[in-house]
N, C-alpha and C positions, 0 to 999 in steps of 0.2 A: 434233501439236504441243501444247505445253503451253501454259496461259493464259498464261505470261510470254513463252513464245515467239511467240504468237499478238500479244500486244501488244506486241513490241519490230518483231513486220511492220510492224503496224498505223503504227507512229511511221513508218515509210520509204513509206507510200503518198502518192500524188499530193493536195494540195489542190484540185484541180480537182472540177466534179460529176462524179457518175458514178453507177453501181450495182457494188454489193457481192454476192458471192455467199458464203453460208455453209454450209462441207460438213461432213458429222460422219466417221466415221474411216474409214468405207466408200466415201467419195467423192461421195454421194449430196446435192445442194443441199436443205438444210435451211431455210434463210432466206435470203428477197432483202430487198434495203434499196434507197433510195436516198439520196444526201446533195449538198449545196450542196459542201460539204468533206470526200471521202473521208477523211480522214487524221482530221479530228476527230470528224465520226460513229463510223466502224468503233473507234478507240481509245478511246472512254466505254463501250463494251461487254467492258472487259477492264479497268480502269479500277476499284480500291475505291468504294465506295459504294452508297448506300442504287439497288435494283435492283427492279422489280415481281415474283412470283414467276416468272411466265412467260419473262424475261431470263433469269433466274438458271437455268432449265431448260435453255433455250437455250445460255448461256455454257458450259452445263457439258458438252453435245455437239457443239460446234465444235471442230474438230479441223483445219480448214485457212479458206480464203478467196481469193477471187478477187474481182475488181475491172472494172468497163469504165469505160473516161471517156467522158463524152456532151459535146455543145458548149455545154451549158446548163440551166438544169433541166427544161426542159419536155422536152427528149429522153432526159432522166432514166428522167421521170414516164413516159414511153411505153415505153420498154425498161425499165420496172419491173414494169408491168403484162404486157409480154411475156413477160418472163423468170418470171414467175409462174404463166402459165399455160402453158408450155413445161415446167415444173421441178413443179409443183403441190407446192411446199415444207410442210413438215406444218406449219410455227410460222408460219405467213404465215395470215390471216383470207381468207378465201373467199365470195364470193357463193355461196347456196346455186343459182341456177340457171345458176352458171360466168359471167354476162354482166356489161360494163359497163355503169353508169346514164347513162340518158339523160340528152341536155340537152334543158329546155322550156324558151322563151322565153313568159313571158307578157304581152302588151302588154295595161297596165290600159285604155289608151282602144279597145282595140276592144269589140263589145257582148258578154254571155256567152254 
C-alpha cells in the first residue's frame, strides 16, 4: 500500500484503545504502538508534517497494518508489551536484557 492508501485505512479505523501493528511489504511486524484513539494515533503517522527522522524511516517501510481493540488503556499497555516481545519489531526500543522494570515501593517512614 501506498502512504495515501495507508492513510485513507487509517481514517476507517475504530476510535476506541487498542494496539496497532505495522508491517513492511514482507508481512513481517515492524512497529507495535498503542493509542487512547486508534484512528488518531495511527493517522499522524501518514499525515504531512514535521516527523523525527526515525518516523520518517519507519513511514517509508509500512506497507500495511493491523489493529486490536483492548477495553482500556491499561490492556493496551500490556498487549503492547506482549506483542513486542512476541514480534521483536526492529523500530520498537528494547531493553537490552529483553525484561520489564520493576516496581519498588519505597515507604520513607520505615528505617534504611
Amino acid at each position: 500500500m501506498s502512504i495515501s492508501e495507508l492513510l485513507e485505512k487509517s481514517k476507517h479505523l475504530p476510535t476506541e484503545s487498542g494496539c496497532y501493528l505495522m508491517k513492511s511489504a514482507s508481512g513481517k511486524v515492524i512497529y507495535v504502538g498503542k493509542a487512547k484513539n486508534l484512528r488518531s494515533r495511527v493517522s499522524s503517522y501518514f499525515q504531512s508534517g514535521v516527523k523525527n527522522a526515525k518516523t520518517q524511516v519507519l513511514v517509508g517501510h509500512i506497507r500495511d497494518l493491523d489493529f486490536v481493540i483492548t477495553e482500556n488503556e491499561v490492556e493496551a499497555l500490556v498487549l503492547e508489551n506482549n506483542l513486542i516481545k512476541e514480534h521483536s519489531p526492529k523500530y520498537n526500543i528494547r531493553l537490552k536484557d529483553d525484561r520489564s522494570y520493576p516496581y519498588v515501593l519505597v515507604d520513607m517512614s520505615e528505617a534504611f
